[in-house]
N, C-alpha and C positions, 0 to 999 in steps of 0.2 A: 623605292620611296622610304623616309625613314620615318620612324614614330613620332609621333607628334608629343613634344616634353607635358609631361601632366604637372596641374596647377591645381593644386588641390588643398584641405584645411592643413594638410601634413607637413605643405614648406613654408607654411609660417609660423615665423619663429618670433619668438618674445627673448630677447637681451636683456639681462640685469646693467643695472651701471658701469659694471667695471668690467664686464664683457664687453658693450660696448667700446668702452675704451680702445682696451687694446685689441679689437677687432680694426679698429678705426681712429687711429691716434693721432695720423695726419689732420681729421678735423677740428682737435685741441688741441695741438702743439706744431701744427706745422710738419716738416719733413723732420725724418729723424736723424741721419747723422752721425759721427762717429768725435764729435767735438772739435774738428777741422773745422769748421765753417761757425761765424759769431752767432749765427740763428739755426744752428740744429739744436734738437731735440731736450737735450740733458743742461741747455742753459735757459730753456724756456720752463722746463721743473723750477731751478732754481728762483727764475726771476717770478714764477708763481708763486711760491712759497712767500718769495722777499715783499713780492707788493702788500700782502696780508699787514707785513710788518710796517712798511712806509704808510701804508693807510693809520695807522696806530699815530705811528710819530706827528702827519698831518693834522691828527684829531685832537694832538694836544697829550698823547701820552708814549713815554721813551722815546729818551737822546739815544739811544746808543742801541745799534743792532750787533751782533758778534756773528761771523762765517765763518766757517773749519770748510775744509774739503781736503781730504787725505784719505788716499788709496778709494778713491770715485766714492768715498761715504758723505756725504754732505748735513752739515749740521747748521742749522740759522735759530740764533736763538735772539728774541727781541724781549724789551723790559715796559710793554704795554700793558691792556686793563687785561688781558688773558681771556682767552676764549670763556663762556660761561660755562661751569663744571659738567653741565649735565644735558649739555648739546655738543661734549668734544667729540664723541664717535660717529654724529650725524654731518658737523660741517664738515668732515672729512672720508665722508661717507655716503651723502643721502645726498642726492642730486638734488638741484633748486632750492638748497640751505643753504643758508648764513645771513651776518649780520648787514652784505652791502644791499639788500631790500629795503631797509627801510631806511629812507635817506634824513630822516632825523641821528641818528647811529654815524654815518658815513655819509656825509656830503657833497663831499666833492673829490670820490675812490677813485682808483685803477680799477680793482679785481668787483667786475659787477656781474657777472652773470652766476656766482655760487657753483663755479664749474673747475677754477685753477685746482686747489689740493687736493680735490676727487683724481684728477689728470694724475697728479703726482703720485696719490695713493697707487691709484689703480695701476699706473706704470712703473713702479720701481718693487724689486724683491726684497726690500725691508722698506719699511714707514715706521715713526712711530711721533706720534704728539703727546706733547706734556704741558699742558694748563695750568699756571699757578691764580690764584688771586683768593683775598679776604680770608690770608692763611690756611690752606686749604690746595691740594692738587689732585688733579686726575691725566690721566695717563691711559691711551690707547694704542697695540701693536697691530701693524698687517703686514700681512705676507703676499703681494699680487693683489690688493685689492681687500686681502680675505680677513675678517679681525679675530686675533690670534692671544690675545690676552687684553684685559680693563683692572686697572688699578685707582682705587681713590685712597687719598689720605687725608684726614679730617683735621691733624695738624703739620703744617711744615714751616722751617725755618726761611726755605727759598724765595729769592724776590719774585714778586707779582710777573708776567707776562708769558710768553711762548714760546717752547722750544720744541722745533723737528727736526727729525734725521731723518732721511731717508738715499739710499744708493740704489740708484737706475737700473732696470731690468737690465742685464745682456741678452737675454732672449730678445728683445725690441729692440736696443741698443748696442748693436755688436761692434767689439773692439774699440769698445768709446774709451774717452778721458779727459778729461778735464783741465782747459789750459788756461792759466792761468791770468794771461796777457786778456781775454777776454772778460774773464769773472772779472778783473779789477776794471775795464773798460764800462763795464756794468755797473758795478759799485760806485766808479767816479761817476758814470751818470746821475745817480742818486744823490748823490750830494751835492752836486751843483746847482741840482732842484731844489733841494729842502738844506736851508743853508738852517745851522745851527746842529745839522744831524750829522753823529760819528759812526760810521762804521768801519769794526775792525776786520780785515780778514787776515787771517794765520799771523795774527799776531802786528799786521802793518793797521796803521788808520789812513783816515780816509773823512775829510772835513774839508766843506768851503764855505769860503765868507761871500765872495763875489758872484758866485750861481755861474751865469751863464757865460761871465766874464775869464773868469778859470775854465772854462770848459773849450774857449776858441786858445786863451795862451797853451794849452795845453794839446788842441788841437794843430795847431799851425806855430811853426817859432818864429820866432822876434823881426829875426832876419828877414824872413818869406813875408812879411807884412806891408804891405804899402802905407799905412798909418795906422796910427794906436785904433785899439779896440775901440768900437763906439757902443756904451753900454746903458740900456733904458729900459727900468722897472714902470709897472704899473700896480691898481688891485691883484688882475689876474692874468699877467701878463709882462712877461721880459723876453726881451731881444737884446742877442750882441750883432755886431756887424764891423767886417774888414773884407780888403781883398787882398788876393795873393800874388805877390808880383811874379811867379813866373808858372802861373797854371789858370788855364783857357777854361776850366769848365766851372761851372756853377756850384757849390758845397752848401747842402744846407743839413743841419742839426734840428728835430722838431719836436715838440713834446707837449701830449697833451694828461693832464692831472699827474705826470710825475712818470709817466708813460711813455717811452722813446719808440716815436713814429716813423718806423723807418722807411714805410712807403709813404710816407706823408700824410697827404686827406686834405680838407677845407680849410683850415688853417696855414696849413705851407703853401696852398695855391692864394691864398689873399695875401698872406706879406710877401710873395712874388710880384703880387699886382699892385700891392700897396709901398715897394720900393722904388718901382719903377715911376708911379704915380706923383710918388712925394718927389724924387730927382728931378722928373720935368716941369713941373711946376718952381721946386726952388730956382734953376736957372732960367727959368722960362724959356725951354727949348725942347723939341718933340723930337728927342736921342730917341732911336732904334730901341728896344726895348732889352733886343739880345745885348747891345752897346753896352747897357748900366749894368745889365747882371753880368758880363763876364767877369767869371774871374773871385767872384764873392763867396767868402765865406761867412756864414752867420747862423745863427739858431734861435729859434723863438719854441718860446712855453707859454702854454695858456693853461688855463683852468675853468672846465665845462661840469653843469651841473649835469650829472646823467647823459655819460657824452657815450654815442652810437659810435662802433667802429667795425671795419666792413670783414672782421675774423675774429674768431677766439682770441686770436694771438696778438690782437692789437694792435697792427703795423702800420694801420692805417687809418684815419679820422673819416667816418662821412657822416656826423652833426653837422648843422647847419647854425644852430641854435644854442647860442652859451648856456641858457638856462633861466629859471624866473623871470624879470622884466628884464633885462639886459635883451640889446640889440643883437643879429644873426652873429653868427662868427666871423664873415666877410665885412659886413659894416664897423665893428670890433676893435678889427686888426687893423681896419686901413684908416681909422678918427687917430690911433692910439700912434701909429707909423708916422701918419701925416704931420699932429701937431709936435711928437717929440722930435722925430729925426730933423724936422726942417729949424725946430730950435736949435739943436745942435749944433746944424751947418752953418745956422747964424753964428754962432757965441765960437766955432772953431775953423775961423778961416780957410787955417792953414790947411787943415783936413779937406773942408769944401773944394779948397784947390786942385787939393792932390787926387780928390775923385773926379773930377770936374777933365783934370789931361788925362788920367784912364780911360774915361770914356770917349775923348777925341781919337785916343791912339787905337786904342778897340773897334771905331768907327773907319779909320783909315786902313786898317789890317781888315775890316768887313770888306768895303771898298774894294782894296787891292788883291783880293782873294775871289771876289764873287765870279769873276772869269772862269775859274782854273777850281773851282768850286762845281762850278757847273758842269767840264768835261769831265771832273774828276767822277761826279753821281752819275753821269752816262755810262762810263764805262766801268764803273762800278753795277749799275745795273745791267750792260751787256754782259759782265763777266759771271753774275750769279744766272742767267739765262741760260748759263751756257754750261755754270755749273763747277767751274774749273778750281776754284779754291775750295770753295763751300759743302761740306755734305751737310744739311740741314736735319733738326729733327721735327719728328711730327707734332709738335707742341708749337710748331712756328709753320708747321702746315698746315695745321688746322683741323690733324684725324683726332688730336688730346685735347682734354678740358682746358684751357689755362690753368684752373686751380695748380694743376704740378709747375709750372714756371718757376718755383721756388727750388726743385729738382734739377733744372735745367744748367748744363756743365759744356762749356766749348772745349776741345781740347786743340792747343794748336801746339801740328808737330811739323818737323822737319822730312823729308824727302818720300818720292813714293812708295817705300817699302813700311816703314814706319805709318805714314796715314792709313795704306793698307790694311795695315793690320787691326790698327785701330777702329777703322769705320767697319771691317769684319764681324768684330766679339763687337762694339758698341750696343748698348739700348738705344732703338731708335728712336722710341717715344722721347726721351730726354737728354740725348746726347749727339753733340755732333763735329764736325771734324773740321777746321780750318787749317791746308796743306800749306806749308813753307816754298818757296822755292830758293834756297843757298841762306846766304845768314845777309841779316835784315840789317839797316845800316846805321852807323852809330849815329844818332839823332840828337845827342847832346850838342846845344847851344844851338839849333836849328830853329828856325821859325817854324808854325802851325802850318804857313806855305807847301813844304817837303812832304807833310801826311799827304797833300794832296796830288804831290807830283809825281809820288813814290808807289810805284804799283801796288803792290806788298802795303803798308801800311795803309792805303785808301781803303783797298778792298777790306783789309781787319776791320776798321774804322767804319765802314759800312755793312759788316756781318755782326758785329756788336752795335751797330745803332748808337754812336755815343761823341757825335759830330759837334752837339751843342749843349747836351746834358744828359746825364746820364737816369735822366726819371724813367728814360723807356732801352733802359739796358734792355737786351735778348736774352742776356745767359744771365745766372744767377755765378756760377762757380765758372771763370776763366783758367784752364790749366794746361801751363805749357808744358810739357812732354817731350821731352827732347833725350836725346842719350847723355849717360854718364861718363861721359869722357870731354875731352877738352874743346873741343869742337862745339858739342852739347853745352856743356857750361857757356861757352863765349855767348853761344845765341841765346839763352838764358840772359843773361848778363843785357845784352843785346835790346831784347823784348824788355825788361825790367825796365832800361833805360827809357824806352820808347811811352812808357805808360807815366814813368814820374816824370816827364816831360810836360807831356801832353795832358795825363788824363790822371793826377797823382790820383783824386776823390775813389777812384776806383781801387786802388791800393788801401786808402783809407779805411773805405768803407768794408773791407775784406772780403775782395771777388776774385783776387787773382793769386793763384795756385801751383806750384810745384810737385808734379807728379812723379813720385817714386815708382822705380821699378825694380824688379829684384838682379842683382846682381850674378848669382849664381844660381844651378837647379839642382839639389842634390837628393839622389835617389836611390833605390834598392829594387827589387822585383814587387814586395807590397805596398812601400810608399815613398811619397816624391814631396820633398819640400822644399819651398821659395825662400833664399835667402837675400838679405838688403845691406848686409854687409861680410865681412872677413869673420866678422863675433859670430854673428847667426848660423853661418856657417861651420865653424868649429863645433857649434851646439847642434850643428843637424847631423853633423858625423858621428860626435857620441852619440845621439841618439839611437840614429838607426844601427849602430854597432855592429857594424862588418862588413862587406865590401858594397861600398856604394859607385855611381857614375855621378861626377862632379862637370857642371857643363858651368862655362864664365860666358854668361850673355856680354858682347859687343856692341850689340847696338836694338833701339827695338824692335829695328825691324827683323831682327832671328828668331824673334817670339811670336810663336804661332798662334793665329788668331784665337783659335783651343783655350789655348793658356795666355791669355790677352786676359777673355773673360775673369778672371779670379782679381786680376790687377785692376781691373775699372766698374766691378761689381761692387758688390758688400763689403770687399776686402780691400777696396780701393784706401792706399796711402797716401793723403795730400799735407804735403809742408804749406800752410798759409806765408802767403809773404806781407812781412809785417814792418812798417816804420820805425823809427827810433825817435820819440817824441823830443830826445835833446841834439837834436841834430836836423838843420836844414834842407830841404831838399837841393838848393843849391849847392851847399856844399857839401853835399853827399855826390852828386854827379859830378862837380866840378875834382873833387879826387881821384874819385875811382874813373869816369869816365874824360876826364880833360887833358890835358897836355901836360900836367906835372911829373913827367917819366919818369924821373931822379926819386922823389919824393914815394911814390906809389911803388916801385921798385924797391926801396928801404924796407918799405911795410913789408910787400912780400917774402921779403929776405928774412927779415925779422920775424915775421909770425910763422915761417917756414922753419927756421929754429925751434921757434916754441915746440911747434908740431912733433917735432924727430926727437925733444927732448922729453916731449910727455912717453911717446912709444916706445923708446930708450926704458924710461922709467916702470913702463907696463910690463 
């Protein structure tokens, strides 16, 4: 029988703030991350830091924010009223400080809980803030949290507001860095919110006139639109709206006080209800609900006095209540929906038209499908009974909390050997395996019909959950997995197509991943290292300087489960796969995947040139 664990005054322990922290960092800032993914760890520093500054600009002080980030140091300096002199050590320091308390100061902020630049402090190995204002600055440095020098200076030349640096623990953050395609993705959200404000970063600007209107041409191109943007300000409150002529699922953009809601909240669920509401009423007909919303892209921002949301991190609205005498946030959105958008449709016929046949064709594609809809979920649900594509993890079995869903990674690979291995070395808790069987079928120019017909793509289709919208994805990180060789590539190639087809928002919204693997193993008697390319490897030879065993993995399934773990651990390598904002979806598959052989052929040839010419020159 074994001892029974003592509970005594001895295991309780007292955390200071910034132990806390980084004991515990998942509960301000989310998962951490390695800066692959647009909501790890080191962009949620950032966007902490930055909301300080947009709250400034809101209040009515500084146009202009400036961002540096070089070699993972990050610098945001804003030209606001500047922290006050002799509270800069505590707002960045002393938990439950700062100025968003008292809502005379900060009206209607982001950063409300007096918790973002503590996170930062405490998680990165340098911080340092520097307060200008009424000629006059002070300056505090930390190291993990710990304060390491305070400087005042009684006169200075510098303009008034706030400048921090700080660069992310790698002890928390291993192998991170900072990509850039996402900082701007962030930044352009901020300025489609607060039109008149510039933010520069590394030397690019970053201003909008039309808010919410730049933010959908910028999201979807010209081409992919089935009519012009439809764009409606209010007080506190703008919405744009279009739909996409050749993608089935729903896109929505949300934000609340300058705050991008990416799991939504009460606000995204009322102007769901409130598009749908206004559409059946303007034509006076009672469309399917799923009818009107296929296919829509749009984004709506409101502005809530002391608005509640269901994490540190924001992602999510659950106020119910705008604030002061203003009606709920439901009633709000759907007076505001109701009487603009059905003016619109008055005053823009042509528009009214061109949504009016979407939704019949949407209706007849519902129609025509609901048979074949039907066998397809049967045998989708016999197939996962049985288990045969699916390893599942326990986040979808119900042994883990949800809170880790945000953790949660599919990988989907190609043949037995490869799945094998993978679901071997996987975390069960948050990882799990969807097995190929041969290469999946070019889906371009295919109707929604084919996922359903198509073994292989239903079952994906129903292991991700993302049939009608993608609000109740499974996995957070999609990554296909496939070998480095040509074969690999093609089914790459393959899957991509299948997704910008069907379910581009998922690509958009940055779920779907490419999974490096190392190419060779080069080792010695004391050490063994993973190489990902030809370079890495020349560098693993000098290093270990003298006779090593060079092994060229073939495929993944050579990689023993052993040495799996390293690749889908901590050290896991993911290329995000990311759109090209000046290039259609259409005609990005209709080149690469369509019937233009001649044409696609040239390219290859051509850029197959470049290639031998650059290696020629190296």
């Amino acid at each position: 029988m074994t001892e029974e664990t003592k509970y005594t005054e001895e295991n309780i322990r007292s955390l200071d703030w910034k132990e806390h922290i980084r004991m515990r960092p998942g509960m301000y800032i989310g998962k951490l991350g390695d800066g692959s993914s647009a909501d790890d760890g080191i962009y949620i520093l950032l966007k902490e830091v930055l909301d300080n500054s947009i709250d400034e600009f809101v209040m009515g002080s500084g146009k202009t924010i400036e961002v540096s980030i070089q070699n993972n140091r990050v610098i945001v300096r804003d030209y606001g009223r500047g922290i006050p002199l002799g509270k800069v050590v505590d707002v960045v320091s002393k938990m439950n400080t700062g100025g968003k308390y008292d809502t005379k100061a900060f009206k209607k902020s982001v950063g409300l809980n007096g918790v973002g630049t503590k996170a930062v402090n405490a998680l990165s190995n340098y911080f340092r803030v520097e307060s200008t204002r009424d000629g006059k600055s002070a300056s505090a440095e930390f190291e993990q949290g710990n304060l390491t020098n305070e400087e005042f200076l009684d006169e200075t030349s510098r303009r008034k507001g706030t400048k921090v640096t700080f660069t992310p623990d790698e002890v928390i953050f291993k192998n991170y860095k900072y990509r850039n395609e996402y900082v701007e993705k962030m930044l352009k959200n901020y300025v489609y919110l607060n039109p008149g404000l510039t933010i520069v970063f590394n030397g690019e600007k970053f201003y909008s006139e039309d808010g919410l209107k730049d933010l959908l041409s910028d999201s979807i191109h010209e081409d992919d639109r089935m009519f012009p943007i439809i764009h409606l300000r209010g007080n506190d409150i703008e919405v744009a709206i279009t739909y996409n002529k050749s993608q089935y699922s729903e896109e929505y953009h949300s934000f609340v006080n300058g705050q991008h809601t990416t799991q939504g909240g009460t606000h995204q669920s009322a102007f769901r209800e409130a598009v749908v509401k206004t559409v059946r009423e303007f034509y006076n007909k009672n469309y399917d609900a799923s009818d009107i919303r296929k296919s829509i892209v749009s984004a709506v921002s409101i502005k809530v006095m002391e608005p509640v949301f269901e994490s540190q991190t924001k992602t999510k609205l659950g106020s119910t209540d705008m604030g002061g005498e203003l009606p709920t946030v439901r009633t709000y959105i759907l007076d505001f929906v109701k009487r603009n958008l059905d003016n619109y449709l008055h005053r823009n016929t042509e528009t009214a038209e061109k949504l009016q046949r979407k939704i019949l064709q949407a209706e007849r594609e519902r129609k025509d499908l609901s048979g074949i809809r039907k066998l397809a979920k049967e045998r989708a649900k016999k197939a996962s009974l049985h288990n045969k594509k699916l390893r599942d993890c326990r986040v979808h079995l119900g042994d883990v909390k949800k809170q880790r869903n945000l953790e949660t990674t599919l990988f989907i690979t190609e043949g037995d050997s490869a799945s094998g291995s993978i679901t071997k070395s996987r975390d069960v808790n948050t990882q799990a395996v969807f097995s190929l069987k041969g290469k999946p079928l070019n889906s371009y120019g295919l109707s929604k019909k084919i996922v359903y017909e198509n073994e292989e793509f239903n079952l994906l289709q129903a292991a991700l959950n993302i049939e009608d919208s993608l609000d109740d994805l499974r996995y957070n990180n999609i990554v296909i997995a496939t070998d480095a060789d040509v074969d690999g590539m093609h089914i790459r190639l393959l899957l991509i197509t299948f997704f910008l087809q069907f379910f581009p928002e998922l690509i958009k919204k940055g779920h779907l991943y490419i999974l490096q693997t190392p190419l060779f193993r080069v080792r010695n008697k004391k050490e063994t290292i993973y190489c990902y390319s030809e370079t890495e490897k020349q560098q693993a030879i000098k290093k270990l300087n003298g006779k090593v065993e060079i092994t060229r993995f073939k495929g993944l399934g050579e990689i023993s489960p052993d040495e799996f773990k390293h690749f889908i651990g901590d050290d896991i390598r993911l290329d995000p796969v990311m759109l090209d904002k000046d290039t259609g979806i259409e005609e990005l598959l209709s080149f690469y995947m369509g019937k233009n052989t001649a044409d696609r052929q040239g390219f290859i040839i051509d850029n197959l040139k470049v290639e031998l010419d650059v290696v020629e020159t190296n």
